[in-house]
C-alpha positions in Angstrom: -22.8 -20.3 16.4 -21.1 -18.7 13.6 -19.8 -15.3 13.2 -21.5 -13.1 11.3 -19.6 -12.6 7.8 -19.7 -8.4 8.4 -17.9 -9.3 12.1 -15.3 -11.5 10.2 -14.8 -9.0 7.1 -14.0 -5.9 9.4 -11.6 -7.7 11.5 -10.2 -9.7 9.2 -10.1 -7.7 6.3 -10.6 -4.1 6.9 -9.0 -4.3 10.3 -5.1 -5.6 8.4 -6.1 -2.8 5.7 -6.5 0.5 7.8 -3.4 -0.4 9.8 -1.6 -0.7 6.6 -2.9 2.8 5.6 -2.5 3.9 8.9 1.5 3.2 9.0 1.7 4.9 5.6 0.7 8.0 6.5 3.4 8.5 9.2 6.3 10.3 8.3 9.3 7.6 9.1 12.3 6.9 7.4 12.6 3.2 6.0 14.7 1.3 4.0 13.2 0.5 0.8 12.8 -3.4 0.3 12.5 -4.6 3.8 10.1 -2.6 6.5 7.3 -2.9 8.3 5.3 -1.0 5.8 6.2 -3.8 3.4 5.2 -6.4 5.7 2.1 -4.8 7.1 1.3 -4.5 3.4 1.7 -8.3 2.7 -0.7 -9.0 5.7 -3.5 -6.9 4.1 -2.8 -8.9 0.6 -2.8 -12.3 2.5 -6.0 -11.2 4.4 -8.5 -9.8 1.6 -7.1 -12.7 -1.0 -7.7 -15.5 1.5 -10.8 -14.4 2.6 -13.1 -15.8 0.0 -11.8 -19.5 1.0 -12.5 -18.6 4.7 -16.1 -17.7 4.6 -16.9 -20.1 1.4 -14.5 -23.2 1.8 -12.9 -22.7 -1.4 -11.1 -20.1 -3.6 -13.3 -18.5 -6.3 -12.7 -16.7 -9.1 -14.6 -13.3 -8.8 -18.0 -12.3 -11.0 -16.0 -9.1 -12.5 -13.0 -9.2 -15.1 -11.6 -6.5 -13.0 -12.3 -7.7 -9.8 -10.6 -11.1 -10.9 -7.9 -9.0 -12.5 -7.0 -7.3 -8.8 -7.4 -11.0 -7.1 -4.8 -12.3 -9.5 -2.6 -9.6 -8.7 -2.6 -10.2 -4.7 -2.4 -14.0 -5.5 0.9 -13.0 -7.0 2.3 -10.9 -4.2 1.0 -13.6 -1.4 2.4 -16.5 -3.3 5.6 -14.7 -3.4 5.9 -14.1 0.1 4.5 -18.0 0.6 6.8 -19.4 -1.3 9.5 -17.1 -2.3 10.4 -18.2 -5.5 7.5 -19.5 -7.7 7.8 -21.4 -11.1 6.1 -19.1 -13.0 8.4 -16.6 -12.7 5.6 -14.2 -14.1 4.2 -14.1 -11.7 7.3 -13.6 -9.2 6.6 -10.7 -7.6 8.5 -8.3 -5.5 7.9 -4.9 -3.2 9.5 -1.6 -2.7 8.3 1.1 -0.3 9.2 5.0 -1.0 8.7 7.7 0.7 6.2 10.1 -1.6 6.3 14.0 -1.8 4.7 16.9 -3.7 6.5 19.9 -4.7 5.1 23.1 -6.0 6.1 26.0 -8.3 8.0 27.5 -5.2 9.9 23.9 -5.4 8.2 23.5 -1.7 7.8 19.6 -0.4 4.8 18.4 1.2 4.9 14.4 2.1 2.0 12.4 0.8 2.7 9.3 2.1 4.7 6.0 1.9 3.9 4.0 -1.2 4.4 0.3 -1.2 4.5 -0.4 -5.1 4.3 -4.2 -6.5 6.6 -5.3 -9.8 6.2 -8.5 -11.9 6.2 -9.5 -15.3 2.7 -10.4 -15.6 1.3 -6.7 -14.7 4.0 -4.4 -14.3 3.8 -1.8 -11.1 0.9 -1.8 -9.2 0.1 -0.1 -5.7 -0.3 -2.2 -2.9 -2.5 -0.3 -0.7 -4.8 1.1 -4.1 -5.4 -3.1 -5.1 -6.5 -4.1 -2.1 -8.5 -1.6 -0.8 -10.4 -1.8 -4.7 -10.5 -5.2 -4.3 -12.0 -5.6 -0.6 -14.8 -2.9 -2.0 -15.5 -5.1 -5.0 -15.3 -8.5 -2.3 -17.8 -6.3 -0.2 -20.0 -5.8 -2.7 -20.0 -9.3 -4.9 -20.4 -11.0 -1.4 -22.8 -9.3 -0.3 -21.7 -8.0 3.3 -23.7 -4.9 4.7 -21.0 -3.1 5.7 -19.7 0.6 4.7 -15.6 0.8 3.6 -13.3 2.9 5.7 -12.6 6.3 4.5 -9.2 7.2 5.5 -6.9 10.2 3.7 -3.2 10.4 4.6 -3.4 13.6 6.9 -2.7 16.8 5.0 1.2 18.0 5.8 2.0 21.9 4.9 4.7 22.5 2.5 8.6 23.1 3.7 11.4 24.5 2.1 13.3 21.5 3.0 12.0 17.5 3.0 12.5 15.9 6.8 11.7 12.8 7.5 12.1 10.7 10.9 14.2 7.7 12.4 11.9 6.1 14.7 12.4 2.6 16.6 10.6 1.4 13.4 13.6 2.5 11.6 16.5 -0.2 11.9 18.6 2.4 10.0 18.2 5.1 7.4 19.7 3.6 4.3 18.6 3.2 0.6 15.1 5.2 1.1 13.7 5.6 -2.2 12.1 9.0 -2.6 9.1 9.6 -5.4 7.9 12.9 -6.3 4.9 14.5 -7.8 3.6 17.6 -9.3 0.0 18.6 -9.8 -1.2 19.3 -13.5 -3.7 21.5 -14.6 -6.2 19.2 -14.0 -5.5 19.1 -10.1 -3.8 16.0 -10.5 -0.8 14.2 -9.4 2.0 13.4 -12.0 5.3 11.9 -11.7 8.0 14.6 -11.8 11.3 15.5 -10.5 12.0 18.8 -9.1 15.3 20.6 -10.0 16.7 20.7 -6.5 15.8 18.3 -3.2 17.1 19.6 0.8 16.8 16.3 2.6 17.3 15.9 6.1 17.1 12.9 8.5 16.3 14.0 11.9 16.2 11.5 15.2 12.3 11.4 16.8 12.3 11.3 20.0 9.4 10.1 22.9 
């Protein structure tokens, strides 16, 4: 007896997603082009593109232009960890993790989570996390699984006069962290923006 396709979606799909998201909420120091965030990020790629040929037997292009769009984007950052180096070097495509941070008119820093952000020729910077959560939604949907997405928000930090972030045992060590900052527009939104002066402080955490 086969497993129903909403049993096999959640855990194999949803399941690799929301432990992605999960990780990126926490607060740790990394280092930017090799982490766990960046390889928990290629598992929830690898997951929601292969899925398709799991449940169906073959890869298949998606109904939506946009839809197809996002699938052709994960294609490039699983092929890329597959294979390394592809021939198309288009579509080569490599991943950086940074720590991200509002500030406000008091020049307080609030952390919003760690960003995992994709870079090839073919589509420029793209989010990780944002394509394949969009694209598991639009999978859902075109596949017709009965199943509701996860909701899940990066837990709301207060705002400190000073940015600290942790060395955990998921920290081999605290070098080359990229740090991204943003400032909210009159629109309530978030824009790229630097701030005119950054207090950043490593601290040890501790069980």
């Amino acid at each position: 007896m086969s497993e129903p396709i909403e049993h096999r979606f959640y855990h194999e799909v949803l399941t690799p997603l929301v432990r992605f998201q999960a990780r990126c909420a926490e607060n740790v120091c990394i280092q930017e082009n090799y982490n766990d965030v960046i390889v928990l990020a290629q598992e929830a790629a690898t997951a929601a593109y292969h899925f398709p040929e799991a449940v169906l037997g073959r890869q298949t292009q998606m109904a939506s232009s946009l839809s197809e769009a996002l699938r052709q984007k994960l294609s490039d950052v699983v092929d890329s960890r597959k294979h390394g180096v592809l021939r198309n070097t288009d579509r080569q495509t490599s991943l950086q993790a940074a720590l991200a941070y509002e500030f406000n008119e008091a020049q307080e820093f609030r952390y919003l989570g760690t960003r995992v952000t994709a870079t090839n020729r073919r589509f420029g910077k793209f989010d990780v996390a944002e394509t394949v959560a969009q694209f598991a939604d639009d999978l859902r949907s075109e596949l017709g699984i009965a199943i509701q997405m996860p909701s899940f928000e990066t837990p709301l930090y207060p705002f400190t006069a000073k940015i600290v972030t942790y060395v955990t045992d998921k920290t081999f060590f605290a070098k080359n962290t990229q740090l991204q900052f943003f400032e909210r527009g009159g629109d309530g939104k978030l824009l790229p923006s630097d701030p005119k002066q950054v207090h950043f402080e490593v601290q040890e955490l501790t069980s």
